[in-house]
C-alpha positions, 0 to 999 in steps of 0.5 A, spaced: 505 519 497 511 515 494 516 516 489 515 510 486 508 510 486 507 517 485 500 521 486 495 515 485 491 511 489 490 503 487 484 502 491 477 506 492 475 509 498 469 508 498 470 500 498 469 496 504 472 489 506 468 484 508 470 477 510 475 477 505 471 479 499 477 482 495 480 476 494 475 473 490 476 480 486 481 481 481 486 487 482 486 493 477 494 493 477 499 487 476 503 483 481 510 487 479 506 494 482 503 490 487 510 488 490 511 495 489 507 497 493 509 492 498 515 494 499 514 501 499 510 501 505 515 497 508 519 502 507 514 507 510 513 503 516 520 503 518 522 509 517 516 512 521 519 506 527 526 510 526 524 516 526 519 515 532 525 513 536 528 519 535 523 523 540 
């Protein structure tokens, strides 16, 4: 979960991709939640990478 976000999922679970059919797809969110999704799991990224060089 992310403090930005909150608890909400931007995708179902039970979709699946295959061969790129979701970007035929509109998305249900706008370009500014889907920025911030990506720098949210940027920031999820790096700090996982930070904290696995701790050990």
């Amino acid at each position: 979960m992310s403090e930005r976000l909150g608890p909400i999922t931007y995708r179902k679970k039970s979709e699946e991709l295959f061969l790129g059919r979701e970007l035929g797809e509109g998305q249900n969110y706008s370009d500014q939640t889907a920025q911030i999704i990506d720098e949210e799991v940027k920031r999820l990224i790096a700090e996982a990478q930070e904290r696995s060089k701790r050990f």
